[in-house]
C-alpha positions as a Markdown table, in Angstrom:
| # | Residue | x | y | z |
|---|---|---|---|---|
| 1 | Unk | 121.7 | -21.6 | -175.6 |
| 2 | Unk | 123.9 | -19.0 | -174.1 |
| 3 | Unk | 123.4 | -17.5 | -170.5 |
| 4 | Unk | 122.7 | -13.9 | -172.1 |
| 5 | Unk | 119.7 | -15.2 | -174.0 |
| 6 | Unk | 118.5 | -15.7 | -170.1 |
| 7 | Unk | 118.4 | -11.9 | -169.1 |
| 8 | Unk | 115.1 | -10.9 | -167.6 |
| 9 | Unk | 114.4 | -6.8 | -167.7 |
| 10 | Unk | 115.0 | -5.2 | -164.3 |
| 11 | Unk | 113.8 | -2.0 | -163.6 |
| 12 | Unk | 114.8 | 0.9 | -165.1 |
| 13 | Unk | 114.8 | 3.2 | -162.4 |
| 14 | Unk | 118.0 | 1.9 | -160.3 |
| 15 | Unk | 121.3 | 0.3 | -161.6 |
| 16 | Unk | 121.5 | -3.3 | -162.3 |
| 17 | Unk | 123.2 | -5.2 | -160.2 |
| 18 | Unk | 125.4 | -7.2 | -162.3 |
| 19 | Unk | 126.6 | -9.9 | -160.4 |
| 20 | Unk | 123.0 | -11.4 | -160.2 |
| 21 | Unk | 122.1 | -10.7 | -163.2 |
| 22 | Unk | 124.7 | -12.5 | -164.4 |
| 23 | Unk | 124.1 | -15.3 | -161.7 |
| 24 | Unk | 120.2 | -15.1 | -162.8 |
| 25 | Unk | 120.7 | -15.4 | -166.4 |
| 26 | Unk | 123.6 | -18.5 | -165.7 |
| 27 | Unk | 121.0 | -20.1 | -163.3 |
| 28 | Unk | 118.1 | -20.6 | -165.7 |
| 29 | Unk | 120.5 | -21.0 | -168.8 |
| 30 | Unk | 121.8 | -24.5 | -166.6 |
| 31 | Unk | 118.2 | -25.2 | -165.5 |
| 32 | Unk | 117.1 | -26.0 | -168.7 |
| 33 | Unk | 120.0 | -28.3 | -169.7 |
| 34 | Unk | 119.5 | -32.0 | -167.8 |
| 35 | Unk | 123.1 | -32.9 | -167.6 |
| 36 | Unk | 124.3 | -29.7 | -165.4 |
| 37 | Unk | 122.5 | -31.5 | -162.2 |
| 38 | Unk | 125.1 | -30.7 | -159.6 |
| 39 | Unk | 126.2 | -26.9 | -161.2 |
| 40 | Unk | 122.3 | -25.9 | -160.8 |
| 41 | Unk | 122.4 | -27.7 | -156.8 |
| 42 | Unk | 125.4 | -25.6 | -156.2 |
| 43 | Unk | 123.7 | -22.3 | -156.9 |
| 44 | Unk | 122.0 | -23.2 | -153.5 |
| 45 | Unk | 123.7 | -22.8 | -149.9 |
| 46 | Unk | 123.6 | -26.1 | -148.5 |
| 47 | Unk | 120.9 | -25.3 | -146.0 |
| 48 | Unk | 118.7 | -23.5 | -148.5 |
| 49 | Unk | 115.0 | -24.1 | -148.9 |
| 50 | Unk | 113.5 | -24.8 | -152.4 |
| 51 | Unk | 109.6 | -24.7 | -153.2 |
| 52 | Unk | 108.5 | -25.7 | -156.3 |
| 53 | Unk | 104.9 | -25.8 | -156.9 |
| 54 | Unk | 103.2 | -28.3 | -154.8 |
| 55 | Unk | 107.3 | -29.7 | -154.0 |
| 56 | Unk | 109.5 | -28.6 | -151.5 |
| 57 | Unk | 113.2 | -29.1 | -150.2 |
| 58 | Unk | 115.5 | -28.1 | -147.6 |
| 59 | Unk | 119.1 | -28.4 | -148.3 |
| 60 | Unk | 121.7 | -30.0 | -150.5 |
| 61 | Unk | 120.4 | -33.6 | -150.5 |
| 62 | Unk | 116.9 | -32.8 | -150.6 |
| 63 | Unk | 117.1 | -29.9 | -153.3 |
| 64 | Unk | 119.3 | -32.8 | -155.7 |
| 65 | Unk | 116.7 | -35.2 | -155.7 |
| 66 | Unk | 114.0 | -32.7 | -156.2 |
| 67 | Unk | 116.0 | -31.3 | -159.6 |
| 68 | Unk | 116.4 | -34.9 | -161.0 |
| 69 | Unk | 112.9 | -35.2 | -160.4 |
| 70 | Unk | 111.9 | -32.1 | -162.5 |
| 71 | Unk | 113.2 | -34.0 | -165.3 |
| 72 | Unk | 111.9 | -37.5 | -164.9 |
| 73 | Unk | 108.5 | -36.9 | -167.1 |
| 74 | Unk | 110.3 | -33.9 | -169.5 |
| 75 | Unk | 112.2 | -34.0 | -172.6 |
| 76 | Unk | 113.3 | -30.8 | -173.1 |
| 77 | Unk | 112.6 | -27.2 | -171.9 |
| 78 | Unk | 113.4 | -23.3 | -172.0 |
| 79 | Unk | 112.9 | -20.9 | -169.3 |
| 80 | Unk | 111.9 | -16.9 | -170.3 |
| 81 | Unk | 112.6 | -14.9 | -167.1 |
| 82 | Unk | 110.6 | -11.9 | -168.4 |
| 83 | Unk | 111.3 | -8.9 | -165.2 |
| 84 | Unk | 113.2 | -9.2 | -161.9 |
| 85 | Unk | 111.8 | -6.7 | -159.2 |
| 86 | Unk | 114.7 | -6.6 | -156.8 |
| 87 | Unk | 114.8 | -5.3 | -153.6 |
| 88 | Unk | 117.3 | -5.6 | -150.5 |
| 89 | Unk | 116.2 | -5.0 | -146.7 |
| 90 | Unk | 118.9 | -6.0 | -145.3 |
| 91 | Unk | 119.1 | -6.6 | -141.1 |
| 92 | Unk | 120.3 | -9.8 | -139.4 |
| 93 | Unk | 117.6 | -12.2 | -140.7 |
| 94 | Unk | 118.9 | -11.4 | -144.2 |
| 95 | Unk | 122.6 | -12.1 | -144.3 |
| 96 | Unk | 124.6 | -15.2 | -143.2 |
| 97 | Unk | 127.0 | -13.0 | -141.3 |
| 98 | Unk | 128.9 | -11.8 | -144.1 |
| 99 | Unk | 126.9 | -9.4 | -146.2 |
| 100 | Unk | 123.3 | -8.1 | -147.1 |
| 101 | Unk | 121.0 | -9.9 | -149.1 |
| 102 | Unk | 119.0 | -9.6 | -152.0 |
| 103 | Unk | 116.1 | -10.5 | -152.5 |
| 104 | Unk | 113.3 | -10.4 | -155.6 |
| 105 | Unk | 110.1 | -11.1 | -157.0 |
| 106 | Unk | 110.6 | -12.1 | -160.7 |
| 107 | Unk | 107.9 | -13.8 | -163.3 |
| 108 | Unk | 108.9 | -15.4 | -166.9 |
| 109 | Unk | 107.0 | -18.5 | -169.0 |
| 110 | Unk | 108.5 | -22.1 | -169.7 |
| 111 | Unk | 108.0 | -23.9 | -172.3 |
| 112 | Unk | 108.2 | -27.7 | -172.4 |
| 113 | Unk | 107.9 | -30.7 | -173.8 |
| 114 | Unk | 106.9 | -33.9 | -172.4 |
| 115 | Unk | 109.0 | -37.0 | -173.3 |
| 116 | Unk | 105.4 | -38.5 | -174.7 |
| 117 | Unk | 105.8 | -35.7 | -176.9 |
| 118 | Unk | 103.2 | -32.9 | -175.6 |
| 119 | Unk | 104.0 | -29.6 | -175.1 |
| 120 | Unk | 103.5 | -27.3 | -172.5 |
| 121 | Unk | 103.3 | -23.4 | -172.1 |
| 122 | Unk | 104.0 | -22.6 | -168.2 |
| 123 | Unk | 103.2 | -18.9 | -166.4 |
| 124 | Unk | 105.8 | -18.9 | -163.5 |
| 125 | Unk | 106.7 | -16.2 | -160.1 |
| 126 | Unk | 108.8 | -16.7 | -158.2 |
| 127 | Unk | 110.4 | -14.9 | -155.0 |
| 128 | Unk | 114.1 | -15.3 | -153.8 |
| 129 | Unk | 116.6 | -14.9 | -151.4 |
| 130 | Unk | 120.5 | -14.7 | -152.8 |
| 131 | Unk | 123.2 | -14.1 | -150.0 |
| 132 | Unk | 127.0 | -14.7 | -150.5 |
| 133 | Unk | 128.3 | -17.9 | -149.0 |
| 134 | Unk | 131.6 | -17.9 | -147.2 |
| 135 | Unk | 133.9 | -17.5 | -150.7 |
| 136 | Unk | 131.8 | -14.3 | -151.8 |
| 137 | Unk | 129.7 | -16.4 | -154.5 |
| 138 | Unk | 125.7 | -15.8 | -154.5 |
| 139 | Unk | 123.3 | -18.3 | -153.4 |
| 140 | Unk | 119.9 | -19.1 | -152.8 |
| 141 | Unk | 119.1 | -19.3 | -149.6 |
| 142 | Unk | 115.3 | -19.3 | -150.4 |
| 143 | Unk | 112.9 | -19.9 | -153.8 |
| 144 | Unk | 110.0 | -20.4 | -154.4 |
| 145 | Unk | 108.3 | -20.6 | -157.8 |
| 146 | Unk | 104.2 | -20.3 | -158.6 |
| 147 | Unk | 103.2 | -22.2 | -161.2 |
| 148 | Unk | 100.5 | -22.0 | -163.9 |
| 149 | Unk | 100.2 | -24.8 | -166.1 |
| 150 | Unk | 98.4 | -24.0 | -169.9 |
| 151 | Unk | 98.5 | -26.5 | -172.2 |
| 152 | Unk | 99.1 | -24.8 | -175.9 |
C-alpha cells in the first residue's frame, strides 16, 4: 500500500505542513508492514519516549523491542489516520536546540488480524512530539497512542 493512501485530513483553516504530512503518512504506511522494523525505529530520536497503550519505551533499544513485540500475536494490519490537529508552541522545552517543534493530537482506526485468524476493529489517539534531529529529518521525540479495542 502506498504512503498517500496514509494521509489523515488536517485542518482546513491553516496550510498543511508538508514535510509531516509526508513523514505522517510514510510512518503509518511502514507501521503496518512487519519487515520495515528498523525504518519505523528510526522515525524516533534515539532518546525518544514511546507509549503504547498499557506499554512504554524510552529510547532506541527499548522502542525496537517494543515494535517487534506489536507484531508477535498479529498477522497483518492497516492503520486509517483519520484528522491531525497540529499545533506548535514552540520555547526551549520544545526543540532540541535546533528548531521548533510540532506537536499534534491525531485519531484514526486499525484494523487487524490476529495470526489465529480473528479480526479486530481498533479506535486509536494519539498525541506527538516531531522535532528535527541534527541532519534536519523529523522525529519523534514523544508518542503516545490511546487505545480502544472492539472486536467486529
Amino acid at each position: 500500500m502506498s504512503a498517500s493512501s496514509y494521509v489523515p485530513t488536517f485542518p482546513s483553516d491553516r496550510a498543511v505542513d508538508e514535510k509531516m504530512r509526508d513523514y505522517m503518512a510514510n510512518f503509518y504506511a511502514i507501521s503496518d508492514d512487519r519487515s520495515k522494523n528498523e525504518e519505523w525505529v528510526d522515525h524516533f530520536l534515539p532518546d525518544a519516549v514511546l507509549v503504547m497503550g498499557d506499554k512504554s519505551a524510552k529510547g532506541t533499544d527499548e522502542i525496537r523491542r517494543l515494535r517487534e513485540g506489536m507484531w508477535e500475536q498479529v498477522g497483518s494490519r492497516r492503520h486509517k489516520p483519520e484528522k491531525v490537529f497540529p499545533a506548535s508552541f514552540g520555547g526551549a522545552d520544545a526543540d532540541n536546540g535546533d528548531g521548533a517543534a510540532a506537536e499534534y493530537m491525531l485519531h484514526g482506526t486499525l484494523d487487524l488480524v490476529l495470526k489465529n485468524g480473528e479480526a479486530r476493529a481498533v479506535s486509536w489517539a494519539g498525541h506527538a512530539v516531531l522535532t528535527s534531529d541534527a541532519e534536519g529529518k523529523l522525529k519523534y521525540k514523544l508518542y503516545q497512542v490511546y487505545q480502544h479495542k472492539k472486536s467486529i
